[in-house]
Rosetta silent file (secondary structure, phi, psi, omega in degrees, C-alpha in Angstrom):
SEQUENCE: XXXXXXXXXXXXXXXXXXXXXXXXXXXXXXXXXXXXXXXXXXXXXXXXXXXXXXXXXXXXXXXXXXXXXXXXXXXXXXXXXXXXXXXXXXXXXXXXXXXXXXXXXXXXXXXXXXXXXXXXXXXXXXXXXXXXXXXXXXXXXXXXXXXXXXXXXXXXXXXXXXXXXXXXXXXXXXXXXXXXXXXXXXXXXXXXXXXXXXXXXXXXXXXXXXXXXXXXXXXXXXXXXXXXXXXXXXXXXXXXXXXXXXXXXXXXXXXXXXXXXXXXXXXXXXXX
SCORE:     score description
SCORE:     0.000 S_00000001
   1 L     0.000  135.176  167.484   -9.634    7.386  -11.253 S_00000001
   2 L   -46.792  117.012 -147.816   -7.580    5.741  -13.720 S_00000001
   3 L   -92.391  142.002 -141.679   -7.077    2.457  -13.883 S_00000001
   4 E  -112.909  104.541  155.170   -3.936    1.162  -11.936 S_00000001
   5 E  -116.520  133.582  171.072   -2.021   -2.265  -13.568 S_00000001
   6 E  -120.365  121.704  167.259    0.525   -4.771  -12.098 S_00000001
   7 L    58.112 -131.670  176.201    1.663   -7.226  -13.945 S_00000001
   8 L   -96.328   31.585 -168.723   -1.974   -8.982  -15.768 S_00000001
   9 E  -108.741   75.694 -168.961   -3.974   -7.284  -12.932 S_00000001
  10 E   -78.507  115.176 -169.752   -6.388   -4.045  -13.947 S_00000001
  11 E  -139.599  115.333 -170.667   -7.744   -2.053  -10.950 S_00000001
  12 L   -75.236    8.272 -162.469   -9.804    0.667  -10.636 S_00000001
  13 L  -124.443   62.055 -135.589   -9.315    0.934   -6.954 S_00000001
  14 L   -86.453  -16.440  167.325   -5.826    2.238   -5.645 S_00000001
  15 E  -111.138  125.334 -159.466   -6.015    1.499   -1.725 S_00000001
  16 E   -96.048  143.058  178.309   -5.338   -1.901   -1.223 S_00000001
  17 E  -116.485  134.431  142.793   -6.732   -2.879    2.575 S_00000001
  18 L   -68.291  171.574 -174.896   -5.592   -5.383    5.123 S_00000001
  19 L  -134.115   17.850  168.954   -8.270   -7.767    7.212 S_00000001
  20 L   -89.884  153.433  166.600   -5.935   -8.279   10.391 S_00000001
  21 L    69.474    2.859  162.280   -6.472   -7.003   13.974 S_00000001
  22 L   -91.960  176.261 -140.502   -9.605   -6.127   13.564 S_00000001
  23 L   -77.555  -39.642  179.599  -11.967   -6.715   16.946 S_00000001
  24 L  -145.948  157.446  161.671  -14.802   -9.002   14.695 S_00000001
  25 H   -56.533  -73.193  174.245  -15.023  -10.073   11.670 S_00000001
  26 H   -25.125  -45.789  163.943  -18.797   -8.349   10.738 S_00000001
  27 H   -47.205  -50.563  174.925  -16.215   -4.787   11.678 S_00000001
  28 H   -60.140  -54.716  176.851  -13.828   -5.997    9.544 S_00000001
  29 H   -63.508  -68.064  154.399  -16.512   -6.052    6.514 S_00000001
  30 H    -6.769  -46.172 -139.622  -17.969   -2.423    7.606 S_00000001
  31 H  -105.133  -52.535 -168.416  -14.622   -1.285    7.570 S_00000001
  32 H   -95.555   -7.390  168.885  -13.771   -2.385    4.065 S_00000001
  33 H   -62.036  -29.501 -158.095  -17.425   -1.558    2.519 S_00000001
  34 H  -103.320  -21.093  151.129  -16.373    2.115    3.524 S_00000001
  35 H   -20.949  -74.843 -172.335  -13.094    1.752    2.191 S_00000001
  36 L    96.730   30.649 -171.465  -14.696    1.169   -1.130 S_00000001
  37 L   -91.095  170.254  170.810  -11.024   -0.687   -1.924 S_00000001
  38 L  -120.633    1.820 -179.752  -11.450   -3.484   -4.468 S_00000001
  39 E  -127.438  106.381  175.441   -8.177   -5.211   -3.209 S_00000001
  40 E  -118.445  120.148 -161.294   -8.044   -7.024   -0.046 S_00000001
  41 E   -81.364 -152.658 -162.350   -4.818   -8.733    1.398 S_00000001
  42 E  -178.688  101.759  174.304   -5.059  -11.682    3.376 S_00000001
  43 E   -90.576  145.142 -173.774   -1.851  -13.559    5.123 S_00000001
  44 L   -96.711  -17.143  146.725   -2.424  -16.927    4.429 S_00000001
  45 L   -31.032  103.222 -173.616   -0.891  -18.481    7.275 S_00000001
  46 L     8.167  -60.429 -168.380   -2.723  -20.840    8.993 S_00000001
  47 L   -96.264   25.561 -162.464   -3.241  -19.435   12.231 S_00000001
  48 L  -115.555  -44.516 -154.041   -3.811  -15.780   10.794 S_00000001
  49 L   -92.163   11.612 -170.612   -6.562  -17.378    8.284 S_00000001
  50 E  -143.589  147.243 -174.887   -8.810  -19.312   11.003 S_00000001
  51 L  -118.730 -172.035 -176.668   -9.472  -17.619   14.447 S_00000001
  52 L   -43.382   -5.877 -154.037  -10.419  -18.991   18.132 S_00000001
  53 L  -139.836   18.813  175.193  -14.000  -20.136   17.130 S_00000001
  54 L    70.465    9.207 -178.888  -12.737  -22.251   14.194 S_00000001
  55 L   -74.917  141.931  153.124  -13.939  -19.498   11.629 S_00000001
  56 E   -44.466   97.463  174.102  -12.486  -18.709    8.008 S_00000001
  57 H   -51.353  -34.668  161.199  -11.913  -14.972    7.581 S_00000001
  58 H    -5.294  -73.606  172.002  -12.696  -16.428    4.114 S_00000001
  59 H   -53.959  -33.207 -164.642  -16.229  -16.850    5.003 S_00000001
  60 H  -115.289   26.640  148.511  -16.742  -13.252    6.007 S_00000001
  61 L  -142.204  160.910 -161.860  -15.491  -12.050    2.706 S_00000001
  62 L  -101.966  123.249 -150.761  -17.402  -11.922   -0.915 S_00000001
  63 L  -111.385   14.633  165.864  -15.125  -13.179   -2.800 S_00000001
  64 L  -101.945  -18.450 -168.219  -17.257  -11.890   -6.058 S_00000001
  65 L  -110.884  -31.326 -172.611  -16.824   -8.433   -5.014 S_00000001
  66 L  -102.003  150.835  167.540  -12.984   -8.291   -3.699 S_00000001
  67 E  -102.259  141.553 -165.993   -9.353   -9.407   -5.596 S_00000001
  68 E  -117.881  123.667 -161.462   -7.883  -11.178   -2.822 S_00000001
  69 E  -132.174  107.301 -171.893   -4.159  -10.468   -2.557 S_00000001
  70 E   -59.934 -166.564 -177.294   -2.221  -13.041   -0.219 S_00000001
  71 E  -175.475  164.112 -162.274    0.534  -11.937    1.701 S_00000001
  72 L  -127.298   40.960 -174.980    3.392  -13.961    3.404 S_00000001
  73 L   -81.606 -179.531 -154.789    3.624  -12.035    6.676 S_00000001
  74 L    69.285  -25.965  166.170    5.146  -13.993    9.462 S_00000001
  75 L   -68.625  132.747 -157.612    7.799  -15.096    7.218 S_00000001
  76 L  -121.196  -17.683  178.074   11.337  -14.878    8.403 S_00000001
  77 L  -111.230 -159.605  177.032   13.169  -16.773    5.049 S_00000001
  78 L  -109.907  -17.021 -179.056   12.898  -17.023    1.591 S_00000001
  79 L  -107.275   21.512  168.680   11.912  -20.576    1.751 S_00000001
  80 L  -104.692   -1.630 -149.875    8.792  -20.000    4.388 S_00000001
  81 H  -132.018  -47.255  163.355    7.567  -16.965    2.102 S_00000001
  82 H   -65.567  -39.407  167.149    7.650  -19.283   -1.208 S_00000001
  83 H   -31.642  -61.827 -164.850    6.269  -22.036    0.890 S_00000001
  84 H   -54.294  -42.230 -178.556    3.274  -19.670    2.239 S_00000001
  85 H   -61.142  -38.249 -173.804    2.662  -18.144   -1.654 S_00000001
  86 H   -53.185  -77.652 -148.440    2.257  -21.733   -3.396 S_00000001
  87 H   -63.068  -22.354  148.678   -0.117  -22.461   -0.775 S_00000001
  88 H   -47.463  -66.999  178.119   -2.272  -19.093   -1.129 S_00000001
  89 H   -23.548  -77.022 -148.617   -2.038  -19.637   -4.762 S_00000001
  90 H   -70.936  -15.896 -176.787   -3.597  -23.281   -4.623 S_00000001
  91 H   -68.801  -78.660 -168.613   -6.296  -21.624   -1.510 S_00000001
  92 H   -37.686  -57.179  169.581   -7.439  -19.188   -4.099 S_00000001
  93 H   -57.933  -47.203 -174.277   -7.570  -20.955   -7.069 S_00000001
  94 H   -66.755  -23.280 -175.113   -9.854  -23.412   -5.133 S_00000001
  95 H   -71.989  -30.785 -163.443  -12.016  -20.163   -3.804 S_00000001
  96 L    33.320   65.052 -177.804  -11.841  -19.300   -7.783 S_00000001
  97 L  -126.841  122.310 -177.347  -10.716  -15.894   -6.836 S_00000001
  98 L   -79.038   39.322  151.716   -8.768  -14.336   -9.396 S_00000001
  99 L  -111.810   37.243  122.950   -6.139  -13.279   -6.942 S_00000001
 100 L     7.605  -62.214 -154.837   -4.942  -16.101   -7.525 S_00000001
 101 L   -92.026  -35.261 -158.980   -1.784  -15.360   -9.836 S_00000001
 102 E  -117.939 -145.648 -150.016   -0.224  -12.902   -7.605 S_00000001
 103 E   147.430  125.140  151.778    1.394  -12.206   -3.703 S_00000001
 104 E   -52.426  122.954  144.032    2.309   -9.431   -1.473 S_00000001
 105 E  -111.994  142.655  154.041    5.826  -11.029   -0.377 S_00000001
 106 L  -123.697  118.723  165.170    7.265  -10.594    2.720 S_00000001
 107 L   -90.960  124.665 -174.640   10.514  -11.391    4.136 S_00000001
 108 E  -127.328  119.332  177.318   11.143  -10.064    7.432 S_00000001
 109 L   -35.192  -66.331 -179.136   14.483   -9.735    9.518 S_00000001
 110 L  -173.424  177.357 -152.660   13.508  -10.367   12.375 S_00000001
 111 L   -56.704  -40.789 -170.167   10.302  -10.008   15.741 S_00000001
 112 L   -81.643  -43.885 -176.857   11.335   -6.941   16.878 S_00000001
 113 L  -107.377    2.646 -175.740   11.495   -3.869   14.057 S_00000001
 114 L     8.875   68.681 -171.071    9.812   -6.370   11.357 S_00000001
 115 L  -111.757  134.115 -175.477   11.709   -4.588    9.010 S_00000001
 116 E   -49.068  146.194  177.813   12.170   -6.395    5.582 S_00000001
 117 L  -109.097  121.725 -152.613   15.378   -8.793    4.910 S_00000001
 118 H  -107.290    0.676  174.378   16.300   -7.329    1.483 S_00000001
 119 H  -113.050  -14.715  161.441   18.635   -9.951    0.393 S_00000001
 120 H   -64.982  -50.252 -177.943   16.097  -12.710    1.565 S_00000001
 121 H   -70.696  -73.234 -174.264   13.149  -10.399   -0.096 S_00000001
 122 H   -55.417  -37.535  158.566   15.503  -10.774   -3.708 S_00000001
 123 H   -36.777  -74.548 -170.675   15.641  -14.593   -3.460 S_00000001
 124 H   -61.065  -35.143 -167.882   12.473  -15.189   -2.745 S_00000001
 125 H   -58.143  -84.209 -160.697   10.877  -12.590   -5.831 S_00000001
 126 H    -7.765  -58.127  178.020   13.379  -14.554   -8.271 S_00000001
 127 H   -50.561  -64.833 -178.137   12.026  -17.747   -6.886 S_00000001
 128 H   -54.675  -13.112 -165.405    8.339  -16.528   -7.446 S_00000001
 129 H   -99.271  -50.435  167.089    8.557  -15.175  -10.790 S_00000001
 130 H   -58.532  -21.883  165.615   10.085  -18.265  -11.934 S_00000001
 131 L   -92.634   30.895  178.920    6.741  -19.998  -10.339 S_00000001
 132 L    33.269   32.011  125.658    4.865  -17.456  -12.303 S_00000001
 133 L    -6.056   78.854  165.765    4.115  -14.863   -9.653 S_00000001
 134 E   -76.919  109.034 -161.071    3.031  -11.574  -10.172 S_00000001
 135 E   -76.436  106.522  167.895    5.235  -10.486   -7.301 S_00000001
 136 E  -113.128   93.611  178.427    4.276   -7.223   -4.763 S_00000001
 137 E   -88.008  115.775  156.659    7.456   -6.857   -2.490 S_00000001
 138 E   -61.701  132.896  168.320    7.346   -5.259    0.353 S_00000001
 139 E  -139.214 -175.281  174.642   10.879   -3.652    1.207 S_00000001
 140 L   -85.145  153.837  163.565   12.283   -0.515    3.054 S_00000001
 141 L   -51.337   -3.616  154.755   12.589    2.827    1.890 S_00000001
 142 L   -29.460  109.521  176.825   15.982    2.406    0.333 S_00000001
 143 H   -57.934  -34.049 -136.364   16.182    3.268   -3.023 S_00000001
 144 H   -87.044  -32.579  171.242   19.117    1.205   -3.933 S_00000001
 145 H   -42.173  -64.768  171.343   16.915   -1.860   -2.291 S_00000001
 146 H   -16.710  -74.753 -142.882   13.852   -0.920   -4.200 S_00000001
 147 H   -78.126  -33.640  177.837   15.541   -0.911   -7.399 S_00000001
 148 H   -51.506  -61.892 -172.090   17.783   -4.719   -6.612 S_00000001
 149 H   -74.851  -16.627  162.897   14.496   -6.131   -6.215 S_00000001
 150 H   -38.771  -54.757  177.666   12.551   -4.395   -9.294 S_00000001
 151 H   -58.619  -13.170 -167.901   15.646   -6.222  -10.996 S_00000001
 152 L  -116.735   38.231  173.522   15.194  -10.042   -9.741 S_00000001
 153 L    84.707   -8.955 -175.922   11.579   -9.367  -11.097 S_00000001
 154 L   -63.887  123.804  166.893    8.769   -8.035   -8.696 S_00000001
 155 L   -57.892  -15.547 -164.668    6.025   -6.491  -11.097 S_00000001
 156 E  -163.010  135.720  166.282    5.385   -3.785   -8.252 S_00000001
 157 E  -104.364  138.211 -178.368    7.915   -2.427   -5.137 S_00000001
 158 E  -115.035   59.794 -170.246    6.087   -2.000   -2.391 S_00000001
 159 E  -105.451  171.034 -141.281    8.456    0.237    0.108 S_00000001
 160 L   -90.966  151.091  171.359    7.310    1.022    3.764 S_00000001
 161 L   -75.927  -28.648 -159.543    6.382    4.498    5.129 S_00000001
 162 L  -173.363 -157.644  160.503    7.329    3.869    8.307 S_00000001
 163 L   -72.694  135.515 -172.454    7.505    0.507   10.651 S_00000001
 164 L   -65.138  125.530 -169.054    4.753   -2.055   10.054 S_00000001
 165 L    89.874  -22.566 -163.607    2.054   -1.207   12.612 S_00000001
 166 L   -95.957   22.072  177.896    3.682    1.781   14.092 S_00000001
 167 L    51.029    5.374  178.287    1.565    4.843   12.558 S_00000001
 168 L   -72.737    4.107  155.285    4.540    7.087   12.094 S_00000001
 169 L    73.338 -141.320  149.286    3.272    7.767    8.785 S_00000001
 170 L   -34.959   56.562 -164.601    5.588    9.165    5.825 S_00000001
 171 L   -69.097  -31.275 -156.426    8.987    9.195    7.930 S_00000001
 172 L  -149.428   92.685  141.276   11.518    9.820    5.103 S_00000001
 173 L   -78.388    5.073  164.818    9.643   11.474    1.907 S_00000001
 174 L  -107.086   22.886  171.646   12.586   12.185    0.641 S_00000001
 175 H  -105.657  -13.685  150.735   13.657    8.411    0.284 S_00000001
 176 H  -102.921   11.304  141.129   10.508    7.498   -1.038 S_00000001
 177 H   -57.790  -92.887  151.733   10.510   10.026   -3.630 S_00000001
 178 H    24.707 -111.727  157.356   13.757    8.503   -4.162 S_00000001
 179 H   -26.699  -70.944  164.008   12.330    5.393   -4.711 S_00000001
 180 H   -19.039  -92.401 -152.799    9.601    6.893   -6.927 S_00000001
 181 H   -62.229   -6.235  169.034   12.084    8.190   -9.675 S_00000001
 182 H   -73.678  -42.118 -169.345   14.690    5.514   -9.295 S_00000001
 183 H  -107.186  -39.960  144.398   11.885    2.541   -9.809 S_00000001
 184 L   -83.317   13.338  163.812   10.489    4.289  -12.368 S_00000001
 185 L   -62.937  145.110  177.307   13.111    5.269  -14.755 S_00000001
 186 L    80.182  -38.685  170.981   13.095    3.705  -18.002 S_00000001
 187 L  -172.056  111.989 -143.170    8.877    3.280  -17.293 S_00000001
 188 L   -82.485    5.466  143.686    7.090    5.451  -15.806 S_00000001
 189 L   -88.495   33.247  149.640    3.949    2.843  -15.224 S_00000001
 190 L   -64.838   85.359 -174.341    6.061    0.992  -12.939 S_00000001
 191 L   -33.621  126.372  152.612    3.508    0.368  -10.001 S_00000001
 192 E  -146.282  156.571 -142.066    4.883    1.517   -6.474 S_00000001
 193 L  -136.277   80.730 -170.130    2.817    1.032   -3.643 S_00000001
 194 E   -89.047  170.782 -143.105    3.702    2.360   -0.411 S_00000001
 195 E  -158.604  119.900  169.656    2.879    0.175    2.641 S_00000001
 196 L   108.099  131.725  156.724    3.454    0.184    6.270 S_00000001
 197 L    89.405    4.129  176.385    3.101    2.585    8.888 S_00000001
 198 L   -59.297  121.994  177.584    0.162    4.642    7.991 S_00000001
 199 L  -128.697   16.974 -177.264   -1.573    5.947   10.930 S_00000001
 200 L  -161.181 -162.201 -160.262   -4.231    8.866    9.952 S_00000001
 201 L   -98.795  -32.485 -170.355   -5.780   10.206    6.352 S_00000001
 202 L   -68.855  -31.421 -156.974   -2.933   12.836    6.008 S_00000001
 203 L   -86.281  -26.057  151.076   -0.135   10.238    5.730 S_00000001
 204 L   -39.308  -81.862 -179.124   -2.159    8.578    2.585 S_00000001
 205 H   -41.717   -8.440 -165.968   -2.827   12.325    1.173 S_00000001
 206 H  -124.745    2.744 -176.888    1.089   12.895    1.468 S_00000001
 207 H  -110.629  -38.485  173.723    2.488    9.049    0.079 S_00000001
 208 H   -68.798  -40.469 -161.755   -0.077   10.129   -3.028 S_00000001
 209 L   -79.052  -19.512  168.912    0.850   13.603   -3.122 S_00000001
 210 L   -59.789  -23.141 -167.894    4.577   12.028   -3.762 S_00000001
 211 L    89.253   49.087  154.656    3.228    9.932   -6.795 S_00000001
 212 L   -59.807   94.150  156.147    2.844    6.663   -4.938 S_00000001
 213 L   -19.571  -13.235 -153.718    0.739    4.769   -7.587 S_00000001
 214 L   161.032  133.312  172.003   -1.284    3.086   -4.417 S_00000001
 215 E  -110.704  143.224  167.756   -1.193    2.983   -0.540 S_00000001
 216 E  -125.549  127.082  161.366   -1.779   -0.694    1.167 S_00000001
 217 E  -142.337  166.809 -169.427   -2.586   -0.353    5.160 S_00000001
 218 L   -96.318  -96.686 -177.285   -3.779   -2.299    8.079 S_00000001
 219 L   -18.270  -57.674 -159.879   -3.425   -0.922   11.244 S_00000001
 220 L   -83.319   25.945  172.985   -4.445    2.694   10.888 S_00000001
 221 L  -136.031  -61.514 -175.885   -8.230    1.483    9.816 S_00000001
 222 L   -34.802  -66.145  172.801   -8.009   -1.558   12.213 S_00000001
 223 L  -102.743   29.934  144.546   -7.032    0.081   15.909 S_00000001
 224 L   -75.296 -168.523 -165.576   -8.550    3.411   15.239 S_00000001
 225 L   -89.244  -37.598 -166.048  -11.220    4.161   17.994 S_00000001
 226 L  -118.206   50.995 -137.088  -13.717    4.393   14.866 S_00000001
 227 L   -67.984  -21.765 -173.871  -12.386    1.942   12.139 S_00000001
 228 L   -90.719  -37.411  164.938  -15.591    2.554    9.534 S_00000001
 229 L   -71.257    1.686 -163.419  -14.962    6.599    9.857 S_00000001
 230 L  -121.162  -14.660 -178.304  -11.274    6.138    9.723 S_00000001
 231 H  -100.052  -25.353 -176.579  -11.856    3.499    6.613 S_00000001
 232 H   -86.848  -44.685  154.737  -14.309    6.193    4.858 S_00000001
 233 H   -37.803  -54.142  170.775  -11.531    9.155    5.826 S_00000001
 234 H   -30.371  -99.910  162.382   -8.739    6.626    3.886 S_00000001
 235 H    28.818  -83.356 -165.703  -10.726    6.801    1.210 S_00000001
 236 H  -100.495  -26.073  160.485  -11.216   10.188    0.399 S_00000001
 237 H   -75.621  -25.659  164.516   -7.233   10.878    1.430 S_00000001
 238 H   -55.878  -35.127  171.549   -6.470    8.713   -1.411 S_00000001
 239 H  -108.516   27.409  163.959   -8.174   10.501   -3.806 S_00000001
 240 H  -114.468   -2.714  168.549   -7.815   14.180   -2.939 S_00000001
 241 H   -87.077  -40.314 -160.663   -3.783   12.948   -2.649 S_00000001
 242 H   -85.093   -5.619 -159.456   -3.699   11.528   -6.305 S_00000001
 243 H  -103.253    6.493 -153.943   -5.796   14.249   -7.786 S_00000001
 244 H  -116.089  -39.875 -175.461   -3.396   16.878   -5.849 S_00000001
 245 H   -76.136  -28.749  178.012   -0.344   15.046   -7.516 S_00000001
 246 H   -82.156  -41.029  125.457   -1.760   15.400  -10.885 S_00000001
 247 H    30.644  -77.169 -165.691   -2.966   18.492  -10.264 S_00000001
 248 L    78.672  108.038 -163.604    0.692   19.828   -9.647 S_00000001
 249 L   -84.416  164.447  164.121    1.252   22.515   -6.482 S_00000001
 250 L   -55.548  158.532 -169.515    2.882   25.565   -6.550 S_00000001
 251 L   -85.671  131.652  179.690    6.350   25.988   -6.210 S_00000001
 252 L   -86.835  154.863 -163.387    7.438   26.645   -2.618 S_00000001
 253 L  -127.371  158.193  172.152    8.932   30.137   -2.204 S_00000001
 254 L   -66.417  -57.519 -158.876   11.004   31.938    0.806 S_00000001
 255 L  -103.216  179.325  163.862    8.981   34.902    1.076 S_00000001
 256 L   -40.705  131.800  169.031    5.178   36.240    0.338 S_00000001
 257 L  -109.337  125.059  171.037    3.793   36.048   -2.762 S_00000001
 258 L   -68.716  148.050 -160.760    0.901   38.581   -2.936 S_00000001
 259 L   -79.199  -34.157 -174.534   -2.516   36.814   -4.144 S_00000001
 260 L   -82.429   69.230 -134.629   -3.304   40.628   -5.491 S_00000001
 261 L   -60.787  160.763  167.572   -0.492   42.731   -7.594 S_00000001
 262 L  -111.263   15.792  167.931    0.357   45.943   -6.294 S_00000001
 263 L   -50.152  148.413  133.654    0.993   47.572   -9.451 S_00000001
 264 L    84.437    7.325  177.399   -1.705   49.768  -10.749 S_00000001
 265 L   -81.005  136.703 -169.489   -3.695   50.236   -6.838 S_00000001
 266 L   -77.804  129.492  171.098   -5.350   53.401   -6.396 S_00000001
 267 L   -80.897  109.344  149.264   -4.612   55.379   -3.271 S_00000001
 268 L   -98.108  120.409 -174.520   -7.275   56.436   -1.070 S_00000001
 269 L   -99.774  125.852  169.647   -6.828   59.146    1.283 S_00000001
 270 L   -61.900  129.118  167.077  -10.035   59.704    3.457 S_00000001
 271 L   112.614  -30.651 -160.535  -11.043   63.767    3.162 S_00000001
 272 L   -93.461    0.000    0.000   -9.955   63.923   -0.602 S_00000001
């Protein structure tokens, strides 16, 4: 596959994996060997990065083999979301993990539909870019959103498939399509990355067969019943979606198109 850049970031690997919610850590590695992703996020919040037994998630990942891409989830402002990014930044750099430079942001409205706060979400990229951020914002499927925050600087739009966590997959393709050609006008390597809401292999085959540069999910590897056959399944919907997109499908039609012409078929009558 073709190698996929944001911002000073080259990656040959287009599904980016979360490390939350899963049941152990040792699952959690399983899980992302059969990804095969080379990009793993990480919210950097405190109580997200150390668990009940005083462990790192840190510790349980090789940090030679994965780009570590923080994330600000839990964040409800713009000044909790820049807070949380310095302080990835300054984790990472000590880790001397070149994810480093860059940050997932999240802003979030509010507990219940943890649906991005899009005028919160443009503050804070602005803020970040000026602290020399390569910026991945999560937003909503809104085009008009998308494109406001593309504008205050985020190297990559990141907008959601669905609700974060809720598996409803691809709710509104035609608002990320949308999105697509709206965020990429004027240059058509503008990374967009959609995120949130995945919950099976098909909705990954169908956010790729749209031309999503990249899917990022948690959940829908995390709480399946099988998380390492549902992480090798990912996988393999990413790349049978992008190679489907390049590919280019047929045109959908109302009625039957015969596979066979019927022009030129010879009649056979039994007896003649």
């Amino acid at each position: 596959m073709e190698t996929l850049r944001i911002g000073q970031f080259e990656l040959s690997n287009r599904l980016f994996v979360g490390t939350g919610k899963y049941a152990t850590y040792p699952l959690m590695q399983q899980a992302l060997d059969a990804a095969a992703c080379q990009v793993v996020t990480v919210a950097v919040r405190r109580e997200r990065l150390v668990d009940k037994e005083g462990r790192s998630l840190l510790d349980f990942l090789d940090l030679s083999k994965y780009v570590i891409l923080p994330n600000t989830a839990g964040c409800f402002t713009a000044e909790d979301a820049i807070r949380v990014a310095l302080l990835g930044r300054d984790l990472l750099e000590k880790q001397k993990n070149k994810g480093a430079g860059w940050v997932k942001l999240e802003v979030l409205g509010d507990k219940k539909t943890l649906l991005p706060d899009p005028v919160g979400t443009i503050e804070a990229t602005r803020e970040l870019v000026k602290e020399g951020f390569t910026v991945l914002a999560y937003t909503s499927d809104d085009p008009r959103s998308a494109v406001r925050i593309k504008e205050a600087g985020a190297a990559s739009v990141m907008p959601a498939g669905s609700p974060i966590g809720s598996g409803q997959g691809i709710l509104n393709p035609l608002n990320i399509s949308l999105c697509l050609e709206l965020l990429k006008e004027g240059d058509k390597t503008f990374p967009v990355i959609v995120d949130a809401g995945v919950g099976t292999a098909s909705d990954v085959a169908i956010a790729m067969e749209l031309g999503a540069d990249g899917v990022l999910l948690n959940t829908g590897i995390a709480h399946a019943k099988d998380p390492v056959k549902m992480a090798h399944a990912m996988r393999h919907a990413l790349e049978a979606g992008r190679l489907s997109y390049q590919s280019g499908r047929i045109p959908k039609k109302r009625y039957a198109t015969a596979s066979s012409p019927f022009d030129g078929v010879i009649s056979y009558i039994p007896g003649e």
